[in-house]
NUVEXGU-88577 format. One record per residue (C-alpha): residue number from 1; residue in three letters; x negated, y, z. Coordinates in Angstrom, 1 decimal, padded with zeros to 4 digits. Each point is the difference from the previous one (the first is absolute). Layout:
N
n = NUM&res = Ala&c1 = X&c2 = Y&c3 = Z
...
//
This chain:
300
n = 1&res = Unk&c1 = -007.6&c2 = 003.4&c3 = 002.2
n = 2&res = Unk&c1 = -000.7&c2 = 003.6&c3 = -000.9
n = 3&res = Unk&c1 = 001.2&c2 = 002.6&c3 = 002.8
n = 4&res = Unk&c1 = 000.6&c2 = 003.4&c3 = -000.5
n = 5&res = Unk&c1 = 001.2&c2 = 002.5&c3 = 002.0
n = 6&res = Unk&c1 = 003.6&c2 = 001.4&c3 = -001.5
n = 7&res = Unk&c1 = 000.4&c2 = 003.9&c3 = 001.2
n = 8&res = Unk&c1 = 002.2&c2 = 002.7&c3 = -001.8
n = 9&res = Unk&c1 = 000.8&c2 = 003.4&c3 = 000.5
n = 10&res = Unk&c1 = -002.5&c2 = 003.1&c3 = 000.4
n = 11&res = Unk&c1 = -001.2&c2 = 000.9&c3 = 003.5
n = 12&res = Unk&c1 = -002.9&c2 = 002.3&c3 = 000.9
n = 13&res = Unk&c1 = -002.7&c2 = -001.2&c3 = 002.3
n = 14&res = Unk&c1 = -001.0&c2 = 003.6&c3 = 000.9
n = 15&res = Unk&c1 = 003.3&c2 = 001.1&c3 = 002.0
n = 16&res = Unk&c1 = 000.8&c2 = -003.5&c3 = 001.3
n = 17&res = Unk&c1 = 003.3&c2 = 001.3&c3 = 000.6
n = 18&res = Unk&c1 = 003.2&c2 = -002.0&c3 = 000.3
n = 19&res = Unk&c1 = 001.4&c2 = 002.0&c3 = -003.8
n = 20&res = Unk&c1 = 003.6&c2 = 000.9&c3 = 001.0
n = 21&res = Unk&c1 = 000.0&c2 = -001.6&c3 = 003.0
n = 22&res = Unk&c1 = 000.3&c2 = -003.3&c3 = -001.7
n = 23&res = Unk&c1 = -001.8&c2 = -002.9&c3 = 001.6
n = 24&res = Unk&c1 = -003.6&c2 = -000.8&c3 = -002.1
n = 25&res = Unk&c1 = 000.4&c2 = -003.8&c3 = -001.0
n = 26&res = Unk&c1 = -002.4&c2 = -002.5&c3 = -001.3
n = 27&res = Unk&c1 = 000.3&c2 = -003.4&c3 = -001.6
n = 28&res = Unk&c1 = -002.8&c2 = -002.6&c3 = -000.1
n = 29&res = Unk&c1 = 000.4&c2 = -003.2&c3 = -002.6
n = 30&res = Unk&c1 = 002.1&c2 = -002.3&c3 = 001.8
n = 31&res = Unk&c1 = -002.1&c2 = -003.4&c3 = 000.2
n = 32&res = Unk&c1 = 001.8&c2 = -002.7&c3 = -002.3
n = 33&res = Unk&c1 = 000.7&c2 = -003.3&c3 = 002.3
n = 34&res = Unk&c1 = 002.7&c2 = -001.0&c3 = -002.1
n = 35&res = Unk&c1 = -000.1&c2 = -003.6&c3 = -001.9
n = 36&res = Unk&c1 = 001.1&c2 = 001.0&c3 = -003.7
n = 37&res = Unk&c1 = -000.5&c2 = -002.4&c3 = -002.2
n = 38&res = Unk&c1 = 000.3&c2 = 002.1&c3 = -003.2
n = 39&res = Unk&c1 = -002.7&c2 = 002.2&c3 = -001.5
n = 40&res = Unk&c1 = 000.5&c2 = 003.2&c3 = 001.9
n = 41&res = Unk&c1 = -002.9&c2 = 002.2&c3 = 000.4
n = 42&res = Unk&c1 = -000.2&c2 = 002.8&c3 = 003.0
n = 43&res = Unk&c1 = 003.1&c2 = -000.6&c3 = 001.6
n = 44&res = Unk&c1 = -001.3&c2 = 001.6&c3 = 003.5
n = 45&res = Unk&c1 = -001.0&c2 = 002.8&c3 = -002.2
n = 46&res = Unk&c1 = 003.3&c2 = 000.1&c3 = -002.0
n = 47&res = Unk&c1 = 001.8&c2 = 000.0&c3 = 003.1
n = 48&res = Unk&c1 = -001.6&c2 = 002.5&c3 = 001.5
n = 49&res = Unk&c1 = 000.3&c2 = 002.6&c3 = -003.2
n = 50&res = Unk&c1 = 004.2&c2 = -000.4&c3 = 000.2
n = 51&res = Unk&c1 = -000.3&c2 = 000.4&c3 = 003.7
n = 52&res = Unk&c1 = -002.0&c2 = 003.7&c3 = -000.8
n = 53&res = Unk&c1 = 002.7&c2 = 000.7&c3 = -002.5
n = 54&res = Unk&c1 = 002.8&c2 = -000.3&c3 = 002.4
n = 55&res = Unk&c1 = -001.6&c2 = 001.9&c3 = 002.5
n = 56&res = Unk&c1 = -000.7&c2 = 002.5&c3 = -002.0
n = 57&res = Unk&c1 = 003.4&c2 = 000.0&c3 = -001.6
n = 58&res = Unk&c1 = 001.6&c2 = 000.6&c3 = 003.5
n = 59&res = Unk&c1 = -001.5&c2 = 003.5&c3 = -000.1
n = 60&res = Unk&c1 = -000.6&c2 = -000.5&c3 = 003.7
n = 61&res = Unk&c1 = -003.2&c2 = -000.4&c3 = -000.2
n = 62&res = Unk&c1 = -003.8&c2 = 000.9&c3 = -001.1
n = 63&res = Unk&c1 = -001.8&c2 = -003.5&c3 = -001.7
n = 64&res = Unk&c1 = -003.5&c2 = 000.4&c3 = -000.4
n = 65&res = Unk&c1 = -001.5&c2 = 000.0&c3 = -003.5
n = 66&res = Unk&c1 = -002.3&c2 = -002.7&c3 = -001.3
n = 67&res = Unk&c1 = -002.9&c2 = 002.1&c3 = -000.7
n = 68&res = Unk&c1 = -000.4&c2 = 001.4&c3 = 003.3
n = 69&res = Unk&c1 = 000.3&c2 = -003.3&c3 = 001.8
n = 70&res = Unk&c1 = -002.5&c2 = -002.1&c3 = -002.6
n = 71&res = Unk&c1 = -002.4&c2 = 002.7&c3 = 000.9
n = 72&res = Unk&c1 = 000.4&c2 = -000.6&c3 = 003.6
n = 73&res = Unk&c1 = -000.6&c2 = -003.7&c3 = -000.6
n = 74&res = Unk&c1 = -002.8&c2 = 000.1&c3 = -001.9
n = 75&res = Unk&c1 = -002.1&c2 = 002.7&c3 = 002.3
n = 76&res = Unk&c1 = 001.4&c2 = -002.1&c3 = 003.7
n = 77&res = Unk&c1 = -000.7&c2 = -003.5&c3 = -002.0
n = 78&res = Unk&c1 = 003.2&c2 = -001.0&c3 = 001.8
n = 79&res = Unk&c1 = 002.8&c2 = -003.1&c3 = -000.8
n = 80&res = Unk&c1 = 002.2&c2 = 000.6&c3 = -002.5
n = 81&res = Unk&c1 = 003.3&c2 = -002.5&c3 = 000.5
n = 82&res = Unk&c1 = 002.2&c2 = -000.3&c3 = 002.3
n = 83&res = Unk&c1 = -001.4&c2 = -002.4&c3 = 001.8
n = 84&res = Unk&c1 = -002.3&c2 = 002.6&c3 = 001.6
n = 85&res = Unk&c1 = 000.0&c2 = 000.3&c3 = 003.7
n = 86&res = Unk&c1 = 002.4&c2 = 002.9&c3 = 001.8
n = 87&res = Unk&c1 = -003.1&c2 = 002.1&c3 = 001.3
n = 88&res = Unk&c1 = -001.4&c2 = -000.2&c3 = -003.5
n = 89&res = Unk&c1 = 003.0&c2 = 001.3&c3 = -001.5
n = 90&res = Unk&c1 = 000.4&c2 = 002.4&c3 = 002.4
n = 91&res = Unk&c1 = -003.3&c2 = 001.8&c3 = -001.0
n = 92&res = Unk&c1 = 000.5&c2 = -000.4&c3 = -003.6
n = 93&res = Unk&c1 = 003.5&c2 = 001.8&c3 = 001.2
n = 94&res = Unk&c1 = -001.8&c2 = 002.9&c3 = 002.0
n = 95&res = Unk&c1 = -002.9&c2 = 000.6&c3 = -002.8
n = 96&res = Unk&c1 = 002.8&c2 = 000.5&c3 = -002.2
n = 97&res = Unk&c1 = 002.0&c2 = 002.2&c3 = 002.3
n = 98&res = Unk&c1 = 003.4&c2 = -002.6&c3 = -000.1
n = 99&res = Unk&c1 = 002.3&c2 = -000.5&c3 = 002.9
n = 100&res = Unk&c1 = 000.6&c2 = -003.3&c3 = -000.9
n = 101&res = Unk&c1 = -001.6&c2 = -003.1&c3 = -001.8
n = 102&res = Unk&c1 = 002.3&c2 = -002.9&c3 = -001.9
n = 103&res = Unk&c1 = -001.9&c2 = -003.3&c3 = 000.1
n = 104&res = Unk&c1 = 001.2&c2 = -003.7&c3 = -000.3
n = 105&res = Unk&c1 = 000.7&c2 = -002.8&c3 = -002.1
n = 106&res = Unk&c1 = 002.4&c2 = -001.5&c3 = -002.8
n = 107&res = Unk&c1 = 001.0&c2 = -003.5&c3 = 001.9
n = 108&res = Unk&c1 = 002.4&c2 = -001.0&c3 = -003.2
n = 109&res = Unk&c1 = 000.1&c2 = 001.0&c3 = -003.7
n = 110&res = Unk&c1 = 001.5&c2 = -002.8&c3 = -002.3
n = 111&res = Unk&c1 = 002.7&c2 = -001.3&c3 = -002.3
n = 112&res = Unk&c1 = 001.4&c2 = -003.5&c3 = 000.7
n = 113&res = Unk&c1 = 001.6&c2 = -002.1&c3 = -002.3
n = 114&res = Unk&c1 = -001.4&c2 = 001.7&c3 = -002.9
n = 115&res = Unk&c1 = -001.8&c2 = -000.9&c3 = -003.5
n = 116&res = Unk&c1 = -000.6&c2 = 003.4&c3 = -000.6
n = 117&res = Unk&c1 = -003.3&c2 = 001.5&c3 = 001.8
n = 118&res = Unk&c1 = 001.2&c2 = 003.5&c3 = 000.1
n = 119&res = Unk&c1 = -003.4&c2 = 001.6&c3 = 000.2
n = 120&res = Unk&c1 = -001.0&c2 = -001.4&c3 = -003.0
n = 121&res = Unk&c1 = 002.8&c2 = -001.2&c3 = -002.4
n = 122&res = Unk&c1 = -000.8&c2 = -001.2&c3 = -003.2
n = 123&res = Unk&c1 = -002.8&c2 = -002.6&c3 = 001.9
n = 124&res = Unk&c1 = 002.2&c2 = -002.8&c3 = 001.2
n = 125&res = Unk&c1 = 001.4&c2 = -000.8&c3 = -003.5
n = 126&res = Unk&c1 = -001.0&c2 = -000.1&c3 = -003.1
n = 127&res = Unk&c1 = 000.2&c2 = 003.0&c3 = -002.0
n = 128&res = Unk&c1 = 002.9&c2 = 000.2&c3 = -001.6
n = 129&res = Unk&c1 = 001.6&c2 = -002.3&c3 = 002.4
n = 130&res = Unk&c1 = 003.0&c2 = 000.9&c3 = 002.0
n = 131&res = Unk&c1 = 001.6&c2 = -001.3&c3 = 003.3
n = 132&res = Unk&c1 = 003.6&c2 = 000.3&c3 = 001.7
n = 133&res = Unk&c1 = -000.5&c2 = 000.3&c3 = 003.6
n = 134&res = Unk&c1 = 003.5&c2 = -001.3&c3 = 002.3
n = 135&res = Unk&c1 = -001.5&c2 = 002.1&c3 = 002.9
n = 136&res = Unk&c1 = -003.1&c2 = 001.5&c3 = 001.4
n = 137&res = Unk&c1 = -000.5&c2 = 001.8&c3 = 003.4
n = 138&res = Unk&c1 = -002.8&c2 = 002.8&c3 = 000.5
n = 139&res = Unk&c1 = -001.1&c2 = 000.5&c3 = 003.8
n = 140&res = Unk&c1 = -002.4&c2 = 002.8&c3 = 001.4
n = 141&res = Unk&c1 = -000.9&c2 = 000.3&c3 = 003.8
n = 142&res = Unk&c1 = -002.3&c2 = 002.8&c3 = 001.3
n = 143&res = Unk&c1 = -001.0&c2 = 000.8&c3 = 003.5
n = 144&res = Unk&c1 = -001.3&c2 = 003.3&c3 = 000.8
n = 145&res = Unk&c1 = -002.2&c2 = 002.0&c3 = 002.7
n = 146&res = Unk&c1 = -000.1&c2 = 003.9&c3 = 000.4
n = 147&res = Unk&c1 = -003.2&c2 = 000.6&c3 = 002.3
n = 148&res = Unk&c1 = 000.2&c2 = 003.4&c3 = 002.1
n = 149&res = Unk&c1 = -003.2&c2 = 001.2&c3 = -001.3
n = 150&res = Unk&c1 = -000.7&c2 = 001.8&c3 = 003.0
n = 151&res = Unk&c1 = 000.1&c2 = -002.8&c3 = 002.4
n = 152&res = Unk&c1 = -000.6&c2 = -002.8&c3 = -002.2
n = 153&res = Unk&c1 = 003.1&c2 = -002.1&c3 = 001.5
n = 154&res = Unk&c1 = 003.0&c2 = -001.0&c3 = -002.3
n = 155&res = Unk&c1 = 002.4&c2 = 002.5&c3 = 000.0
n = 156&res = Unk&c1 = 002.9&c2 = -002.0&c3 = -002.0
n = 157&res = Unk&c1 = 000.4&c2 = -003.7&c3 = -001.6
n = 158&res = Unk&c1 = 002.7&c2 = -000.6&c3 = -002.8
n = 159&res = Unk&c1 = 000.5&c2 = -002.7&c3 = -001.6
n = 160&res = Unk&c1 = 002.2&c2 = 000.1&c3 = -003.7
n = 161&res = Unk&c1 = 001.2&c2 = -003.5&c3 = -002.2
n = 162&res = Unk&c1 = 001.5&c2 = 000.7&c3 = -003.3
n = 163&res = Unk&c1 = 001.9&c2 = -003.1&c3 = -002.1
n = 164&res = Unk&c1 = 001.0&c2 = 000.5&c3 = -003.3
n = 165&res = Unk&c1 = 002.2&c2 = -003.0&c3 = -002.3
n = 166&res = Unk&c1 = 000.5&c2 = -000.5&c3 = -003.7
n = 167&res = Unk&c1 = 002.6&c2 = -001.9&c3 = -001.4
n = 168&res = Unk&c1 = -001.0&c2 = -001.0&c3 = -003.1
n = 169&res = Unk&c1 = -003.5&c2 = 001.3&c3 = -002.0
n = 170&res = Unk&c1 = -000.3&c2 = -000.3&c3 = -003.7
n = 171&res = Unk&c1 = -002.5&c2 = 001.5&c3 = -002.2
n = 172&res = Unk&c1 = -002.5&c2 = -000.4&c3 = -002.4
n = 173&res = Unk&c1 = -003.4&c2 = 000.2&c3 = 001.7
n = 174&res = Unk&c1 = -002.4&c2 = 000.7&c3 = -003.1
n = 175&res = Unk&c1 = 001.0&c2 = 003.5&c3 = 000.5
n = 176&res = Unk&c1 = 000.7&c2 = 000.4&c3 = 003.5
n = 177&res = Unk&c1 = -002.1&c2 = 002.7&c3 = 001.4
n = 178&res = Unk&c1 = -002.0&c2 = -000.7&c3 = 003.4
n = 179&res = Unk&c1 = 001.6&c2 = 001.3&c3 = 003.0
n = 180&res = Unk&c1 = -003.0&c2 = 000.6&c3 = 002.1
n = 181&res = Unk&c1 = 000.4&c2 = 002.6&c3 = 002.9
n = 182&res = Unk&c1 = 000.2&c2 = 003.6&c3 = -001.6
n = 183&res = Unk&c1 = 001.0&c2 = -001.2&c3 = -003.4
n = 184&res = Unk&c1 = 003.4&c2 = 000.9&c3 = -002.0
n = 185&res = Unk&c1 = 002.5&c2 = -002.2&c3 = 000.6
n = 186&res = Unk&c1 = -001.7&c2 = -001.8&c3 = 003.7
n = 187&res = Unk&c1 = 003.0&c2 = 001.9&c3 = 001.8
n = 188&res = Unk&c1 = 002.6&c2 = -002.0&c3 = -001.6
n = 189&res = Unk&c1 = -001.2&c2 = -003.0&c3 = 000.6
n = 190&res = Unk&c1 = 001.2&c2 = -002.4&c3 = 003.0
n = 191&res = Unk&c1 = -003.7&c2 = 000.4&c3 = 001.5
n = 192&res = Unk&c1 = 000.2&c2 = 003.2&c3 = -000.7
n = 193&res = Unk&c1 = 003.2&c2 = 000.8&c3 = 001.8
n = 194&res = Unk&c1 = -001.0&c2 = -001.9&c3 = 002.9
n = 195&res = Unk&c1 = -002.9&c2 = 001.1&c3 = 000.7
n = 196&res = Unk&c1 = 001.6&c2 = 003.9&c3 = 000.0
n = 197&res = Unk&c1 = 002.5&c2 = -001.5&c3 = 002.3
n = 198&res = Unk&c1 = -002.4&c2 = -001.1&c3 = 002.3
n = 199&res = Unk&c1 = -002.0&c2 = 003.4&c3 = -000.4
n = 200&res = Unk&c1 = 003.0&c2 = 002.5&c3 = 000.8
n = 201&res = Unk&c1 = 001.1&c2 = -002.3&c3 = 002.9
n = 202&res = Unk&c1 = -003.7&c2 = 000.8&c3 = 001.5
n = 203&res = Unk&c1 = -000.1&c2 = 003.8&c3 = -000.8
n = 204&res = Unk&c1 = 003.4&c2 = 000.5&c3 = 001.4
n = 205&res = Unk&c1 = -001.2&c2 = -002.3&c3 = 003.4
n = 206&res = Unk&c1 = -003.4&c2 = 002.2&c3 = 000.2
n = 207&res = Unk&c1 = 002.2&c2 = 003.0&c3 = -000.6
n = 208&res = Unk&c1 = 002.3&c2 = -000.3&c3 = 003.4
n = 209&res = Unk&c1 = -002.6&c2 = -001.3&c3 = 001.6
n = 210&res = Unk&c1 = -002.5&c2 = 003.7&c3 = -000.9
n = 211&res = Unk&c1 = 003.5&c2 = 001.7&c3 = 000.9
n = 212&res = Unk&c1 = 000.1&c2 = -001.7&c3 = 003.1
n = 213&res = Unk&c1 = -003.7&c2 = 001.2&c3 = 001.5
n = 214&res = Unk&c1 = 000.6&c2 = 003.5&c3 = -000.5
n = 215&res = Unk&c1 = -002.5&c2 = 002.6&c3 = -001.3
n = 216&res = Unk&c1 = -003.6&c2 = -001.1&c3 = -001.1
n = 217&res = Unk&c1 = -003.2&c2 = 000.7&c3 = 002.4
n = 218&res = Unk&c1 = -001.7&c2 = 003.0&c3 = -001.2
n = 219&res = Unk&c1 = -003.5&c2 = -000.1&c3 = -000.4
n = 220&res = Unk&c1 = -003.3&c2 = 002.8&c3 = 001.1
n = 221&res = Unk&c1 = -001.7&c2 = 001.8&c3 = -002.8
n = 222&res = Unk&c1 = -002.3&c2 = 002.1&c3 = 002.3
n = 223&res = Unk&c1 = -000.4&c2 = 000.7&c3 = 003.3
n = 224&res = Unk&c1 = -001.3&c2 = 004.0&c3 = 001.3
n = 225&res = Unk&c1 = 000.0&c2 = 000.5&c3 = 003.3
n = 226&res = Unk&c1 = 003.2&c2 = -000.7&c3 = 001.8
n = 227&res = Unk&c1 = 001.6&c2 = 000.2&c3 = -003.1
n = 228&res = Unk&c1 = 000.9&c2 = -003.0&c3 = -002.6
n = 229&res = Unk&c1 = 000.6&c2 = 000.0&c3 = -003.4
n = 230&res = Unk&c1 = 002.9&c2 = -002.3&c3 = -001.3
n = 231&res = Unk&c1 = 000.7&c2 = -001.6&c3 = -003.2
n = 232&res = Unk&c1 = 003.8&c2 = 000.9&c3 = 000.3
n = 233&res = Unk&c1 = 001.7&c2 = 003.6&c3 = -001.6
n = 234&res = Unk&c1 = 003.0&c2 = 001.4&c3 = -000.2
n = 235&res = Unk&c1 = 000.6&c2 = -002.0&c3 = -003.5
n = 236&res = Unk&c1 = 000.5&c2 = -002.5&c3 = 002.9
n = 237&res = Unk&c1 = 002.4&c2 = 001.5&c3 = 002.1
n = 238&res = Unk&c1 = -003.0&c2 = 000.9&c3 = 002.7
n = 239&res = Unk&c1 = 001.1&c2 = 003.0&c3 = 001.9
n = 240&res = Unk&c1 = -002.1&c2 = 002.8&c3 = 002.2
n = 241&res = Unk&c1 = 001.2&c2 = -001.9&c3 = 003.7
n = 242&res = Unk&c1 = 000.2&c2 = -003.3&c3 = -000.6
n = 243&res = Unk&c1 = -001.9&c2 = -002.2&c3 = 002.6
n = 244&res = Unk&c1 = -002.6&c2 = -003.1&c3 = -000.6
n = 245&res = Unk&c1 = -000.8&c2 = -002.4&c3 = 002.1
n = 246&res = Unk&c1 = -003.8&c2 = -001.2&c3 = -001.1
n = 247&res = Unk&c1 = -000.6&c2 = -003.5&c3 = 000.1
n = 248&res = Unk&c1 = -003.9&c2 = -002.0&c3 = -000.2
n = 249&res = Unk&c1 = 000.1&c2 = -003.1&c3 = -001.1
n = 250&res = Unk&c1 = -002.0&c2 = -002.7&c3 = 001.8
n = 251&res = Unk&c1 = -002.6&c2 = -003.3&c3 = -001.0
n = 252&res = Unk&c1 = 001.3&c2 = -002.1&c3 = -002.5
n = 253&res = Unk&c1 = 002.0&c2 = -003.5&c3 = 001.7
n = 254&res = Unk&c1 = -001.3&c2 = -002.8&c3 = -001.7
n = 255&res = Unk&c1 = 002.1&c2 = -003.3&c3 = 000.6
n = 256&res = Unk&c1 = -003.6&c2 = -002.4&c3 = 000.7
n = 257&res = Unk&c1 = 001.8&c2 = -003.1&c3 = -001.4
n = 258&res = Unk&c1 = 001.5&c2 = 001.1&c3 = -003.2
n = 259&res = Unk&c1 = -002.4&c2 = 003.2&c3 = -000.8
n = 260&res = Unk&c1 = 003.3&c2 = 002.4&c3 = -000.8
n = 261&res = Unk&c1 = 000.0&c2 = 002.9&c3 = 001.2
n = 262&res = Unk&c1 = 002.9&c2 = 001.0&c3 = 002.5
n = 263&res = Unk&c1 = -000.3&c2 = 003.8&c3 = -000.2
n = 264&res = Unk&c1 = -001.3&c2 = 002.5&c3 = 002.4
n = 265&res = Unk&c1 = 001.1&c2 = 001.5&c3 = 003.0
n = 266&res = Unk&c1 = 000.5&c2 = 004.0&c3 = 000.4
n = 267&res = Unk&c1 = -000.3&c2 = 002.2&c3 = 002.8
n = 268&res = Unk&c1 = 001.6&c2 = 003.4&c3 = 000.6
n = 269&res = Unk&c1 = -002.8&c2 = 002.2&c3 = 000.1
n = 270&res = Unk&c1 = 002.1&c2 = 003.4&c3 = 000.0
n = 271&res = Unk&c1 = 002.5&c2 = 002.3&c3 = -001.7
n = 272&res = Unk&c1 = -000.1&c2 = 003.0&c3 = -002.6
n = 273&res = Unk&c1 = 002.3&c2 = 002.5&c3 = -001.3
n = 274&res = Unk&c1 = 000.3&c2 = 001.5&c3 = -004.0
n = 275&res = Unk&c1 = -000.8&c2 = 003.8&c3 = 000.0
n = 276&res = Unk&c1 = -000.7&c2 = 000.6&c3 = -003.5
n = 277&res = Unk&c1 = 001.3&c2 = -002.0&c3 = -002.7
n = 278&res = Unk&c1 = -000.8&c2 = 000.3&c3 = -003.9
n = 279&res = Unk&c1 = 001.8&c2 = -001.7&c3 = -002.4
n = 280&res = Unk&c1 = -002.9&c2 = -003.1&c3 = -000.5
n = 281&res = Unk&c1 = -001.3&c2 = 000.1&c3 = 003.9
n = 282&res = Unk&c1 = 000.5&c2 = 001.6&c3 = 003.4
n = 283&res = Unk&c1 = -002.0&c2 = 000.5&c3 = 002.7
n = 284&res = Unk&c1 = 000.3&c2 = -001.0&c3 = 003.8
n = 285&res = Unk&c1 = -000.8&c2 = 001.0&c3 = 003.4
n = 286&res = Unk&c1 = -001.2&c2 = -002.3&c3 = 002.4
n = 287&res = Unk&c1 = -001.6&c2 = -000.2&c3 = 003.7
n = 288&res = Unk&c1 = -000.9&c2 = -003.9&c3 = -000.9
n = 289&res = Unk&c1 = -003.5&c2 = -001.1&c3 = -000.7
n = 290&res = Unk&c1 = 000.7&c2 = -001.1&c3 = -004.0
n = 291&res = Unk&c1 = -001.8&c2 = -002.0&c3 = -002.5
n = 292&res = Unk&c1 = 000.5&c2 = 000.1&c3 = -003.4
n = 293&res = Unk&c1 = 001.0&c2 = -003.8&c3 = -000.6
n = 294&res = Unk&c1 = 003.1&c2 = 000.8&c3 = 002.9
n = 295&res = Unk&c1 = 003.6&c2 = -000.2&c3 = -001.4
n = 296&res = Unk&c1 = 003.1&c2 = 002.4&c3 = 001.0
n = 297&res = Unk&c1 = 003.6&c2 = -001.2&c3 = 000.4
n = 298&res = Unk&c1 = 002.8&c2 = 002.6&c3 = 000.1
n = 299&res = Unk&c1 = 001.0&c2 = 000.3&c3 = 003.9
n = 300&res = Unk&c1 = 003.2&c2 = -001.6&c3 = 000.1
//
């Protein structure tokens, strides 16, 4: 199956900075396990576009474009599903500047009791033909991963199931159009409404869960002297005073059975405090020893 990478909305690599504050989001195919027997092509990929629209539509926060990302990919050579591993996503997260990385999987996407293949009407009868369904049910089931991208552990899991029924279906199918993902008319389709069910049940689960861990790590552009430059301005609320703690993240755990990675740990390597900010960075002040791949977490 083809995979590729679904992204929206503009987002400049250059300032790397969290645009209005908003959290920087990024959604990688979701991996198809589901068992469809109907003629549905890239459902992970279909999935994963309506999941992009509703984050986007939420206007709380910044979705990667496409272009940017397929660059990445291409120049790293890196997966491109969801089935990638959390410390891969995580780095296709940080080249990218993201907070957070969306990976996972469709586990269900089907109709039952149907004669109608709703991804491609007009191919299980003859042209022409027609067909009164009593009643068909459409059932979508997602589960979702947003990676931390600056520690490569899961940060949130959700998990959304939408179910859609039709009473009775009848229609001509010789001109029935084809309600693949993205086409006119796919939203108003049992599928179609299930699957967007399932969808705004994960967005809204990924959205307390983002509420719930607070503001975003900020990351170092530069480093001069005792001084650090942060990718965090006043267009994000950053203020001359506020207080950092700095944070290094450790070796990579690998778990020596099943090969997954189980994150990293950090250690507090010291503090810093904002005394200039511009509206795309600030800069810090800080007695620590710093490295440029070090994190900083608002002092709480």
């Amino acid at each position: 199956m083809k995979r590729i990478l679904f992204l929206l909305c503009l987002f400049s690599l250059f300032s790397f900075s969290n645009a209005g504050g908003k959290k920087i989001v990024c959604v990688i195919d979701l991996e198809d396990k589901s068992s469809h027997s109907h003629s549905w092509q890239n459902v992970g990929t279909g999935i994963a576009d309506m999941m992009v629209t509703a984050l986007a539509e939420s206007k709380k926060y910044t979705v990667i474009e496409r272009e940017k990302l397929e660059k990445v990919m291409e120049e790293q050579k890196l997966g491109a599903s969801g089935a990638v591993t959390p410390q891969t996503a995580a780095k296709i997260g940080r080249l990218l500047g993201a907070n957070y990385i969306i990976t996972g999987s469709v586990t269900e996407f089907g109709i039952k009791d149907s004669k109608i293949g709703v991804g491609g009407l007009g191919k299980v009868l003859p042209i022409g033909g027609s067909a009164k369904i009593s009643k068909n049910t459409a059932r979508v089931a997602i589960d979702v991963r947003a990676i931390d991208t600056s520690t490569a552990q899961i940060l949130a899991a959700a998990k959304g199931e939408g179910s859609k029924s039709s009473a009775e279906v009848e229609g001509d199918l010789s001109i029935a159009p084809s309600f693949d993902f993205g086409k006119e008319g796919f939203d108003e389709t049992i599928i179609g409404k299930a699957a967007r069910e399932a969808v705004e049940k994960v967005v809204k689960e990924l959205g307390k869960k983002f509420d719930e861990a607070g503001p975003v790590a900020v990351k170092i552009i530069k480093i001069t002297g005792n001084q650090i430059y942060i990718n965090s301005g006043s267009a994000d609320g950053e203020q001359i005073g506020n207080v950092y703690h700095i944070f290094r993240t450790g070796e990579e755990m690998i778990d020596p059975d099943t090969g997954e990675s189980l994150g990293a740990e950090e250690e507090k390597v010291g503090t810093a405090k904002i005394v200039k900010v511009t509206p795309k960075y600030s800069i810090a002040e800080t007695k620590a020893s710093v490295q440029k791949t070090d994190i900083l977490r608002p002092a709480k």
